[in-house]
N, C-alpha and C positions, 0 to 999 in steps of 0.2 A: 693096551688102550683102556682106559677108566671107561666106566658106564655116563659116564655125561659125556665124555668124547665122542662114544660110539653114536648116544642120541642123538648130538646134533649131527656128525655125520650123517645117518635114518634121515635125519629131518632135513638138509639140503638135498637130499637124493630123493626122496619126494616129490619135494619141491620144484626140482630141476627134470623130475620125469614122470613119476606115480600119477599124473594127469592123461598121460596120453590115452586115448579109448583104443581097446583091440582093435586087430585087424579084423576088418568085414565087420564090425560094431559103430553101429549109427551113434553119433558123439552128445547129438541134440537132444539132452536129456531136458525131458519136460518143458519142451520148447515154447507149447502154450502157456506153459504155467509159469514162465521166465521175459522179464526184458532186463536190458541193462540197471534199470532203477530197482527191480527185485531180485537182483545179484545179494544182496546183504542176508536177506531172509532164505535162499536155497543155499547158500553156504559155500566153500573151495568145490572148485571142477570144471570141467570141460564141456561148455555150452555153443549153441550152433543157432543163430542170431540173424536172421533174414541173410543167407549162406555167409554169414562172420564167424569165424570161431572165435572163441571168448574164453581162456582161463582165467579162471574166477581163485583169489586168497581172500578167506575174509580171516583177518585178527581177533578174536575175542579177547576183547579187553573191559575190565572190571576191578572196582574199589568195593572192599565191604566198609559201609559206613559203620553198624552197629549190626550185631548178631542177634536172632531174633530170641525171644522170652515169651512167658507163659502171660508177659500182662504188657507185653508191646511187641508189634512184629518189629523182621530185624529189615533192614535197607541196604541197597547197593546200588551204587552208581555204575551203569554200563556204558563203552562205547564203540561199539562192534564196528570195523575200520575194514572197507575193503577196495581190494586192488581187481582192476580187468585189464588185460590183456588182447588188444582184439588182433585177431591172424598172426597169433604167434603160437606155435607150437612146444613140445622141449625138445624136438628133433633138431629147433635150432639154436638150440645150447652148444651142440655139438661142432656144427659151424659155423659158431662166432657171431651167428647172422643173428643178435639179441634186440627187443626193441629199444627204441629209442626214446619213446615216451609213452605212458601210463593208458590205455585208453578209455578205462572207467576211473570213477572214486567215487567213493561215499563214505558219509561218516555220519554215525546216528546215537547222538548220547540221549540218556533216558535212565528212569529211576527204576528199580523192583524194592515191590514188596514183598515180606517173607513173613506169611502167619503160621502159627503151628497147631495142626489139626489132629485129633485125636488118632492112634496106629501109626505116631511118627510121621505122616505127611505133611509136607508143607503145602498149601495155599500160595501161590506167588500170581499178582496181577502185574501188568509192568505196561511203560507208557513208552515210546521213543521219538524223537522228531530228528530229524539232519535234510543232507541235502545230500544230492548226486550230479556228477558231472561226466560227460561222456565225448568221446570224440565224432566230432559230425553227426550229432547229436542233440536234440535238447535237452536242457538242464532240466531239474527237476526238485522241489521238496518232498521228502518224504515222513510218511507217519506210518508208525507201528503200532498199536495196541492188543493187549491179548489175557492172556491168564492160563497158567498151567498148574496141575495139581505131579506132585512127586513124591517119591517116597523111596528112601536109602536101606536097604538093611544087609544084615551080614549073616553070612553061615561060616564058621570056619574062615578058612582062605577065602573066599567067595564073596563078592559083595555086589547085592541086585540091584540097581535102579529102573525105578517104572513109572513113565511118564505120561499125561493125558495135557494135550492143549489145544487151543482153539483163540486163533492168531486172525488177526485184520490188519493188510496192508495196504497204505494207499501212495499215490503219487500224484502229483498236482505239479504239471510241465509248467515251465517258463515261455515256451514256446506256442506254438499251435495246435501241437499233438495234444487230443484229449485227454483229459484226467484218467487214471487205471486205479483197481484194486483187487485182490483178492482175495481169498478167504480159505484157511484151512484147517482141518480138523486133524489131530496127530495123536497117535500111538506107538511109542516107544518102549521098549527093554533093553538093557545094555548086562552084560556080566562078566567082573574083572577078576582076575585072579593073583593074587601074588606071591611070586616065586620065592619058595625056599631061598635059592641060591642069592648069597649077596656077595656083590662084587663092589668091595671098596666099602662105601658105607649106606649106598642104593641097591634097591633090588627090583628086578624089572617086572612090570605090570602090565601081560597083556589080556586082551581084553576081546568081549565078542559083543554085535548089538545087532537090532533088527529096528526096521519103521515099518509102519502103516501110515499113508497119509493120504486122505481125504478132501479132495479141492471142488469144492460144489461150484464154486464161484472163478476159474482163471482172468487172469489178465487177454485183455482182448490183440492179444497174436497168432497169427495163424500164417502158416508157412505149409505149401504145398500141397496144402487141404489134409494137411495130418493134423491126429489130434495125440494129445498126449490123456492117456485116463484119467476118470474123476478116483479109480482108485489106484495108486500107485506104493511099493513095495523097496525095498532095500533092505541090505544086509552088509556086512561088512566087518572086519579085525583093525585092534588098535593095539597102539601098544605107549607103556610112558613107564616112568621109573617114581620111587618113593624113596626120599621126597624128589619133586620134580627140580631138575639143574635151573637155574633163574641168571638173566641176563639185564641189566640196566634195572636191574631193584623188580623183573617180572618174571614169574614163573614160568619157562617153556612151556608151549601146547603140549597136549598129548597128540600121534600122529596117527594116519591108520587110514586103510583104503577101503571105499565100499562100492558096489554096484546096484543100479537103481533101474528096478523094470516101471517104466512110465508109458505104457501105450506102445506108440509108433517111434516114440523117444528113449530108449534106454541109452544107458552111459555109465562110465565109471565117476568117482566122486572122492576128491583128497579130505580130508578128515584134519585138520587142526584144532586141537582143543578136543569137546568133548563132541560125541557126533549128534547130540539134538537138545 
């Protein structure tokens, strides 16, 4: 079997079960700091929604318009696409029992900036607007704004990324339910490695990461007088090949599981693409 075979096998096998939360592990991760319309901004996983369970895919998808320079930054067009799933598990993959239709969507195109700061860092501010739809539910628009500073470097085989941002999400319902936002502050490390061994003309890239995230401000839900913390922790492995297998002119995610201590909410967390 080729190394892009094997991936995307990895990656339907994920897909189809890497969500499920252990057993005796409360699923409802960061259930204050989640509704349906802030699915897009916590990313894939298994969420627990006034008692709905909710798997969450978001797609990361993105154009680079122009690569950044020393006498103009560089731009990219985003538009992070995500799918929920409400009361469906991957238990029911197994029998047949699949849903029928989508129970969230959102889609949030939006532009980044990319300036270059001195130690190799990039500057990126970034703006997004879309909408969200949900089942027995109200609609909703959404806004994103934020700005993250990063910075890529390499040892040898080893390559660090270290991430600092501080993100503003809002929602403005169609309905009756009041306007929501949040706010958080993030601390990131990731570090990949890449194997000697090359199988075919890829070689497989896996990967370790850690978050810190900081939520002074949640969305106002609250389910069974639990709270989920204003500091909350994750860790997790990924894994992708170089160069990445590409499908319909798009480069596959990278894939990778992580677990996330949030208060009274821990959970596990699917990872497509990169994990922050």
């Amino acid at each position: 079997m080729t190394a892009r075979r094997l991936f995307a096998a990895l990656l339907l096998l994920l897909a189809a079960g890497a969500a499920l939360p252990a057993d005796g592990v409360d699923s409802r991760t960061a259930n204050n700091n989640i509704n349906y319309a802030f699915s897009s901004e916590l990313g894939s996983g298994v969420y627990e929604l006034d008692g709905r369970i909710m798997q969450v895919y978001r797609l990361p998808m993105w154009w680079s318009l122009r690569s950044p320079g020393e006498d103009r930054p560089g731009m990219r067009f985003v538009m992070p696409v995500t799918f929920g799933f409400f009361d469906f598990t991957s238990r029911d993959v197994l029998t047949g029992d699949l849903p029928s239709n989508i129970g969230s969507f959102s889609i949030m195109p939006g532009l980044e900036m990319d300036y270059l700061w001195r130690g190799d860092w990039h500057f990126i501010p970034y703006a997004m607007a879309g909408t969200s739809f949900a089942d027995n539910a109200d609609d909703g628009w959404l806004f994103s704004t934020g700005v993250r500073l990063q910075r890529s470097t390499r040892k040898g085989v080893v390559e660090t990324l270290r991430l600092h941002e501080l993100s503003l999400a809002m929602v403005h319902y169609r309905g009756d339910t009041p306007d929501d936002r949040f706010v958080r502050i993030r601390q990131g490390i990731e570090w990949r490695r890449m194997l000697p061994v090359n199988p075919g003309s890829r070689r497989w890239v896996p990967g370790a990461y850690a978050l810190l995230d900081v939520v002074p401000d949640p969305p106002h839900v609250v389910v069974d007088g639990d709270t989920a913390g204003v500091l909350q922790f994750e860790a997790g492995l990924t894994l992708g090949l170089n160069p990445m297998p590409r499908l319909l002119g798009f480069d596959l995610p990278r894939i990778g599981l992580g677990y996330r201590l949030a208060g009274d909410f821990p959970g596990w967390r699917l990872v497509l693409g990169a994990p922050f």
